[in-house]
C-alpha positions in Angstrom: -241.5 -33.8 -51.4 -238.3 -33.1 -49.8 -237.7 -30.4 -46.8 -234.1 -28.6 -47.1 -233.1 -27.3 -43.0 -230.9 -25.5 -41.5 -227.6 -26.8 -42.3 -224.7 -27.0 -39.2 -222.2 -24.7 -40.5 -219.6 -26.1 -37.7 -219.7 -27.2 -34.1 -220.3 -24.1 -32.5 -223.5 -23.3 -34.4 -227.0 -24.0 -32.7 -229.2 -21.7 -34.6 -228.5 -19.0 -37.4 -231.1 -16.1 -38.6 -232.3 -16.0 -42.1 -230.9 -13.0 -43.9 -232.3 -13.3 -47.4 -234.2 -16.0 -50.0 -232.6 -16.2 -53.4 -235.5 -17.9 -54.8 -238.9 -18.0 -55.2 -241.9 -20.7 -55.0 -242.0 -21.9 -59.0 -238.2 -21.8 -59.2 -236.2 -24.9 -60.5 -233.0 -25.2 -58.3 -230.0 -27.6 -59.1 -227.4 -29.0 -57.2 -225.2 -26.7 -55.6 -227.1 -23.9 -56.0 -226.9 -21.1 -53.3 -230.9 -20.5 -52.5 -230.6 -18.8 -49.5 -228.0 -16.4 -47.1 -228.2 -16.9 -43.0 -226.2 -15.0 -40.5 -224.3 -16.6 -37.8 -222.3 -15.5 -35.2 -219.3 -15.8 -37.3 -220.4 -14.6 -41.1 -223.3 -14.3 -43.4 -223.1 -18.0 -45.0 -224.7 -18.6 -48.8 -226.3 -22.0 -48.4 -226.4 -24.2 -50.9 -229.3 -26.8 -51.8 -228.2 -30.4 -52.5 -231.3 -31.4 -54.1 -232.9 -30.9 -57.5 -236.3 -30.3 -58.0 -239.0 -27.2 -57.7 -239.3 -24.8 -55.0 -242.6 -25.4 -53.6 -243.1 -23.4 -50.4 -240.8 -21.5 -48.1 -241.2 -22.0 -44.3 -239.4 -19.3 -43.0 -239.6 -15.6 -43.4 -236.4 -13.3 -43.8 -235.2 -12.0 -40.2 -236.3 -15.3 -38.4 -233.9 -17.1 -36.3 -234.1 -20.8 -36.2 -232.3 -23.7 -34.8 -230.0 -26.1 -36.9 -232.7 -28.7 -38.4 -235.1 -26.5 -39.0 -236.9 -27.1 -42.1 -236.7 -23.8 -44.5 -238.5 -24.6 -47.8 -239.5 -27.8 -49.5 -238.7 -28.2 -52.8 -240.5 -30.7 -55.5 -239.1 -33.5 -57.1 -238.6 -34.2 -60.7 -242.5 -35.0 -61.6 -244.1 -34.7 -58.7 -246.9 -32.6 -58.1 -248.5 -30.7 -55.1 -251.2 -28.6 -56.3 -252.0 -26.2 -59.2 -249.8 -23.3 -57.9 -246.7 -23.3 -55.4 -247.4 -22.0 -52.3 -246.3 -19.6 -50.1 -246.5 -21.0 -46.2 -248.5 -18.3 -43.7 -245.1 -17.3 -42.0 -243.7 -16.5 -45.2 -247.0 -14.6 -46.2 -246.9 -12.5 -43.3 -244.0 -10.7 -44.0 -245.2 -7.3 -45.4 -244.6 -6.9 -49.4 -242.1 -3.8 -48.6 -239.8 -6.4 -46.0 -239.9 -9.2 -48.7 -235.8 -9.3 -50.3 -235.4 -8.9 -54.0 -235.1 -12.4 -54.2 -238.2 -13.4 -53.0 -239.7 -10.9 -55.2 -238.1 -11.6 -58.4 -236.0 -14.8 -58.3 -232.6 -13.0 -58.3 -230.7 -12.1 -55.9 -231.1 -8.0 -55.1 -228.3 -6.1 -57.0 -226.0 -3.4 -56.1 -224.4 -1.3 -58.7 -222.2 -4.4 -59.6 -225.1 -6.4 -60.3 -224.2 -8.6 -57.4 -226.3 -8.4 -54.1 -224.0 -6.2 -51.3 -222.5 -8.0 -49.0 -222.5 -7.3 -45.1 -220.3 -9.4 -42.6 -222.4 -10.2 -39.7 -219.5 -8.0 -37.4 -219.8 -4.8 -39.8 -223.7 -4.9 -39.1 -223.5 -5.1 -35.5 -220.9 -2.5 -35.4 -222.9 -0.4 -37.5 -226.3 -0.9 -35.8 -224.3 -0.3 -32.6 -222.7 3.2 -33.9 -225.6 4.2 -35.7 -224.3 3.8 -39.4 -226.5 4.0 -41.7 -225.1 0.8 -44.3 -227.1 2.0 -47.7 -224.3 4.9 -47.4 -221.3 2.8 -46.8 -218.5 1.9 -49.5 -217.6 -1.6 -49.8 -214.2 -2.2 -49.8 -213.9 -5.8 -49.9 -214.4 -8.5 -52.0 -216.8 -8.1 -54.8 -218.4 -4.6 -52.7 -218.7 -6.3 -49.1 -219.0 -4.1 -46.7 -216.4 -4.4 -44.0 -215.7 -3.7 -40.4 -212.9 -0.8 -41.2 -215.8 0.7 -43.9 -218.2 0.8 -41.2 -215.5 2.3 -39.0 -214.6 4.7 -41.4 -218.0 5.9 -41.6 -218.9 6.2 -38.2 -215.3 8.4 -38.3 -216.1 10.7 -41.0 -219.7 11.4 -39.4 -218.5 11.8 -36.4 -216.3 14.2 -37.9 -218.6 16.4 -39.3 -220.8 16.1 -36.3 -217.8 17.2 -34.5 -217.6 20.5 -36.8 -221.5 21.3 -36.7 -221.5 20.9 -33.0 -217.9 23.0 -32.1 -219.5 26.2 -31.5 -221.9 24.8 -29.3 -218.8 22.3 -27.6 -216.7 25.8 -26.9 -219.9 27.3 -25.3 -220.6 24.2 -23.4 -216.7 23.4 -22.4 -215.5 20.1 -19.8 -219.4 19.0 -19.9 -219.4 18.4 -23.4 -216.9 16.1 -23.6 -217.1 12.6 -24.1 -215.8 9.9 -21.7 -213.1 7.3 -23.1 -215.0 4.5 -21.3 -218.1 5.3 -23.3 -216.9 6.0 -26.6 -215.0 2.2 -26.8 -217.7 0.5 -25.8 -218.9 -0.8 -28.8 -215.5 -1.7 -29.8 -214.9 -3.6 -27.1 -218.3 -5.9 -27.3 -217.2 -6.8 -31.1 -216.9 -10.3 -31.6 -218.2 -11.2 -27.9 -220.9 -13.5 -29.4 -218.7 -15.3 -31.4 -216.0 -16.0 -28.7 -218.9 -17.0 -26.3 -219.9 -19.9 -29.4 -217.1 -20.8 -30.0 -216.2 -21.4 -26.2 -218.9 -23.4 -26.0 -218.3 -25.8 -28.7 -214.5 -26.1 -27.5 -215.9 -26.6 -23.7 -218.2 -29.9 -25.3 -215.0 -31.2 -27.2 -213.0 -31.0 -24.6 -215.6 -32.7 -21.7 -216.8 -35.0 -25.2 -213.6 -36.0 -27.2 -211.0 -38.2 -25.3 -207.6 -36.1 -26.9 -204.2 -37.5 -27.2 -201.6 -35.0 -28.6 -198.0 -35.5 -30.2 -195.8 -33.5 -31.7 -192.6 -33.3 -34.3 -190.1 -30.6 -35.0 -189.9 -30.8 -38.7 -186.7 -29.8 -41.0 -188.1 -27.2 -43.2 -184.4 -26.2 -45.2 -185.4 -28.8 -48.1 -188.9 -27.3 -48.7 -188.2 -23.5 -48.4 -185.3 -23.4 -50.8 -187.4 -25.7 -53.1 -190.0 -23.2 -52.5 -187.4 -19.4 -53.0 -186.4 -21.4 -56.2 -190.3 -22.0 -57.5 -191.4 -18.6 -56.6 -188.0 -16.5 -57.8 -189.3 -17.7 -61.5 -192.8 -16.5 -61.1 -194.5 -12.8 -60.5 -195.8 -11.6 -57.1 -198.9 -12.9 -57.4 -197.9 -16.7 -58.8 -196.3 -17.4 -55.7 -197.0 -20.1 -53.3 -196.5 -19.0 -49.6 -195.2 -22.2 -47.2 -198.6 -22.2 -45.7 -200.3 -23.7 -48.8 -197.1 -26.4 -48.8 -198.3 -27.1 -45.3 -202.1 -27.8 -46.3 -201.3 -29.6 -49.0 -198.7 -32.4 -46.9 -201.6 -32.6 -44.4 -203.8 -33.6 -46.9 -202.1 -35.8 -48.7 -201.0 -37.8 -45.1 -204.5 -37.5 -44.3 -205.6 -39.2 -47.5 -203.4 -42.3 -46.3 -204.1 -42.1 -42.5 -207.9 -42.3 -43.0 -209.0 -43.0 -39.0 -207.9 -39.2 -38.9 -209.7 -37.9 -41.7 -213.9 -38.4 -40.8 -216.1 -37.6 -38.5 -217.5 -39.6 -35.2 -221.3 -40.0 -35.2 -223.5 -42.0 -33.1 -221.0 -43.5 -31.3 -218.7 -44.6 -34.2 -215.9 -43.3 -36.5 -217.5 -42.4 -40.3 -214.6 -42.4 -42.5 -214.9 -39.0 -45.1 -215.1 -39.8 -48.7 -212.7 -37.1 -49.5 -210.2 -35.0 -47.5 -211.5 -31.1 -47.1 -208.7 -29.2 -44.9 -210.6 -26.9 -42.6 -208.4 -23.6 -42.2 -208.1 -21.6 -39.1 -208.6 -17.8 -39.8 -208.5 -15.1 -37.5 -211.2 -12.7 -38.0 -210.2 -8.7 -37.6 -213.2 -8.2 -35.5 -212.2 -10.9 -33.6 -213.0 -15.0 -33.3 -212.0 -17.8 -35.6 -213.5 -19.9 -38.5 -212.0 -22.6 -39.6 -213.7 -23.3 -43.3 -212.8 -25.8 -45.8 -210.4 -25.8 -48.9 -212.3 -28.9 -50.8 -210.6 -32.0 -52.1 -206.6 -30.7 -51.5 -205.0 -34.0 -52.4 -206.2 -33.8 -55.8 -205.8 -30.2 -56.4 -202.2 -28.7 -57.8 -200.4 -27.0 -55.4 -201.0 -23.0 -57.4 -205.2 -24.1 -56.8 -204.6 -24.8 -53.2 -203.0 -21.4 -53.1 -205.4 -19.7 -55.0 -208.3 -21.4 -53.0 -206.5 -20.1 -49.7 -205.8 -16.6 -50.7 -209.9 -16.4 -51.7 -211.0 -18.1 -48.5 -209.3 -15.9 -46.3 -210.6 -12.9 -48.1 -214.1 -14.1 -48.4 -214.0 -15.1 -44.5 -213.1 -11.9 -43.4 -215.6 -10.2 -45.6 -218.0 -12.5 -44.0 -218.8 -14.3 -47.3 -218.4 -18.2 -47.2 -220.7 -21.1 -48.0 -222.9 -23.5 -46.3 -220.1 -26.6 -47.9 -216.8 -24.6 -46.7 -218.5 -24.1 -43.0 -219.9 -28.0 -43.0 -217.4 -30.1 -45.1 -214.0 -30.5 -43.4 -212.9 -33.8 -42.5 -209.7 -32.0 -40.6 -208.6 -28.8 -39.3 -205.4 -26.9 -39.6 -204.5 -24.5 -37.8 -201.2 -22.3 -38.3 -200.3 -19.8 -35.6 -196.7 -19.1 -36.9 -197.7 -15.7 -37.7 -197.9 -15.1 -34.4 -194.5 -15.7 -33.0 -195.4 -18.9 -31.0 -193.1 -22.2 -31.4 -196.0 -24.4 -31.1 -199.6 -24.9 -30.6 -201.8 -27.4 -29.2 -205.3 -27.3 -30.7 -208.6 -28.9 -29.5 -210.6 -30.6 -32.3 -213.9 -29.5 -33.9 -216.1 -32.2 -33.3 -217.4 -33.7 -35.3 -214.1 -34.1 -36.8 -211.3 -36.6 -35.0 -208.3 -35.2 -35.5 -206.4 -31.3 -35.8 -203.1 -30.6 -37.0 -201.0 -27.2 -35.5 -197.9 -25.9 -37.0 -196.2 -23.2 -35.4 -193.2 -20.4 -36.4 -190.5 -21.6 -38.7 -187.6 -20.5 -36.8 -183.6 -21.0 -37.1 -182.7 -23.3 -34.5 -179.7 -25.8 -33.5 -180.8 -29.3 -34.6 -178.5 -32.6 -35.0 -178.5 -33.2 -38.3 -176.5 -36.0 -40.3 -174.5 -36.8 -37.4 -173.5 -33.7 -37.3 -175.0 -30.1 -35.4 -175.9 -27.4 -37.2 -178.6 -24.4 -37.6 -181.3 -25.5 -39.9 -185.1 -24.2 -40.3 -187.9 -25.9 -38.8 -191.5 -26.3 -37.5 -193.0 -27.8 -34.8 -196.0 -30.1 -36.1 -198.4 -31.3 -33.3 -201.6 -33.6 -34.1 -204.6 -33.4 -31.7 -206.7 -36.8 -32.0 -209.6 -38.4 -31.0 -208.8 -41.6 -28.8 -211.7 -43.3 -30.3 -211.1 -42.8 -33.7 -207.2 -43.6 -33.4 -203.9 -44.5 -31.8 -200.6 -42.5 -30.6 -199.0 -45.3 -32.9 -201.3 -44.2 -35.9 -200.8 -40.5 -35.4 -197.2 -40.6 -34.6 -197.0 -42.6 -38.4 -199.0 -39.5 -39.6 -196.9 -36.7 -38.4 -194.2 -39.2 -39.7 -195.8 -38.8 -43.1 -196.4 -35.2 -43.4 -192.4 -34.8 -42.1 -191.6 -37.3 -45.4 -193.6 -35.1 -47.7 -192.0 -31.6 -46.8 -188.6 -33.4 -47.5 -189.8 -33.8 -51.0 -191.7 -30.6 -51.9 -191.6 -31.7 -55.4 -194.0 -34.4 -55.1 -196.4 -31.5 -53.7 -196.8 -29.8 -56.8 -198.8 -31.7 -58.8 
């Protein structure tokens, strides 16, 4: 019999509540399979199983909070057999028939008008809970129906709107008392995304106290790669083109593929080299806080998949729809603040990881070039690493590396 737990969905997760089972007891999973959504403080996640086998019991109801390791279900394996009917554990029992999901109930997962379940981000339902909007009403604007902070915000605007109309007769009559104070009215705005700042402080606080960090840094000649890139894109429609961020992820991979003490993890007390290299991205979430989820195996991918992986990720994370694998697998984190108008950033690692890479704006500046000065584009490249894992000799080779690969664009595509 084998127990599936509570993945860790990143260092900043100690616990996550189970939002909704997508199976049942009797049901064959496979590999891969998304069985069951939890909420964190950052997004509702679809786990995925890594076993095969036969749902046999489910430990935990839907709405329970429970600590990373937990065991949720134990499934079956191929031929084995553990009485005459699956079973449903007490806790799971207890949860009153109306309160079971769809899934539970019928092996699928419950279906909006798209067939699909509806999607909540973790930050829409706390904004709605906190506002009093009721969700069953609200349209889902983002991806496949997920229902979004700004839908939520919209609602809560429109009803307040017509509350304001019903109640203006009684405002005029009541004047200066009626009226509602600024501080009161942004309050639940302002507690948005205060959980996850607080997690995520406290994961960055243990890497800092835990991880011995050396940093460097390299101002990287960016002329060579954007006109290679103006010249890709000017044959190709809107939506074909590659933006320089997806160059970026791909040259980190690639170097990170050769410089393997920076692409693992460091686990009881040694470096664990990764099988594969998963480029955790930074994205900024509009309700505030950060995720940093993985774009899987980017040195064998083309450069239009790592694009078209990007442009998904981003929209699912903000929609609070990721996966278990995106929120566990990177071997190394990215993290691109250029958007932001800063010349450079110095991150601080995701443990379990070993090393982060930080590119900030591509700006026009005066750089010696050939022997000779002139204003050329660049980007200022810095590595944070993990002293155990790796040398200033090592990464300052690796920043070398992703410097080569920008010169030669080209070799990025494939």
């Amino acid at each position: 019999m084998i127990e599936f737990a509570m993945p860790a969905l990143g260092s900043d997760m100690d616990e996550g509540m189970l939002n909704e089972w997508l199976v049942k007891p009797g049901d064959t999973v496979s590999r891969g399979q998304v069985v069951a959504v939890v909420e964190t403080t950052k997004a509702a996640v679809e786990i995925e199983c890594w076993h095969e086998g036969t749902v046999h019991e489910l430990l935990v109801p839907v709405g329970q909070t429970v600590s990373v390791g937990t065991p949720l279900a134990t499934l079956l394996e191929s031929g084995e057999v553990a009485g005459e009917h699956p079973a449903v554990s007490p806790k799971q029992a207890a949860v009153a028939p109306s309160e079971q999901p769809a899934a539970v109930a019928s092996g699928r997962p419950a279906a909006g008008l798209s067939g699909h379940r509806r999607w909540v981000s973790p930050a829409a339902r706390r904004l709605a809970s906190s506002l009093h909007v009721d969700l069953d009403v609200v349209t889902g604007t983002g991806p496949q129906g997920a229902v979004t902070i700004t839908d939520v915000e919209h609602a809560a605007a429109e009803a307040a709107g017509s509350a304001a109309e019903t109640a203006r007769p009684a405002a005029e009559t009541a004047g200066p008392v009626a009226e509602t104070s600024g501080p009161a009215a942004a309050k639940p705005a302002e507690s948005r995304g205060a959980m996850m700042r607080r997690s995520i402080a406290a994961a960055m606080g243990r890497s800092k106290r835990e991880i011995p960090h050396y940093y460097l840094a390299n101002e990287i000649l960016l002329d060579t790669a954007s006109q290679w890139l103006a010249e890709r894109n000017a044959q190709r429609s809107i939506t074909e083109r590659v933006l320089p961020a997806a160059l970026l992820l791909k040259a980190v991979g690639v170097a990170a593929q050769r410089f393997q003490e920076l692409n693992g993890f460091w686990r009881d007390d040694g470096f664990v080299p990764a099988d594969a290299v998963h480029v955790g991205v930074g994205i900024s979430l509009r309700g505030g806080g950060l995720v940093a989820p993985a774009i899987h195996d980017v040195p064998g991918k083309k450069l239009d998949e790592v694009m078209s992986e990007l442009t998904d990720l981003v929209a699912r994370a903000r929609a609070g729809s990721l996966r278990s694998s995106e929120m566990s697998d990177p071997t190394i984190t990215v993290t691109n603040l250029g958007d932001q108008g800063v010349d450079t950033v110095f991150g601080i690692i995701y443990p379990p990881q070993v090393a982060l890479v930080g590119f900030g704006k591509p700006a026009q500046r005066v750089c010696a070039v050939d022997g000779g000065i002139r204003i050329a584009t660049t980007v200022h490249a810095t590595l944070a690493a993990d002293h155990r894992a790796s040398d200033g000799h090592r990464g300052a080779m690796f920043l070398a590396a992703i410097d080569q690969l920008l010169q030669q664009p080209d070799q990025l595509e494939k």
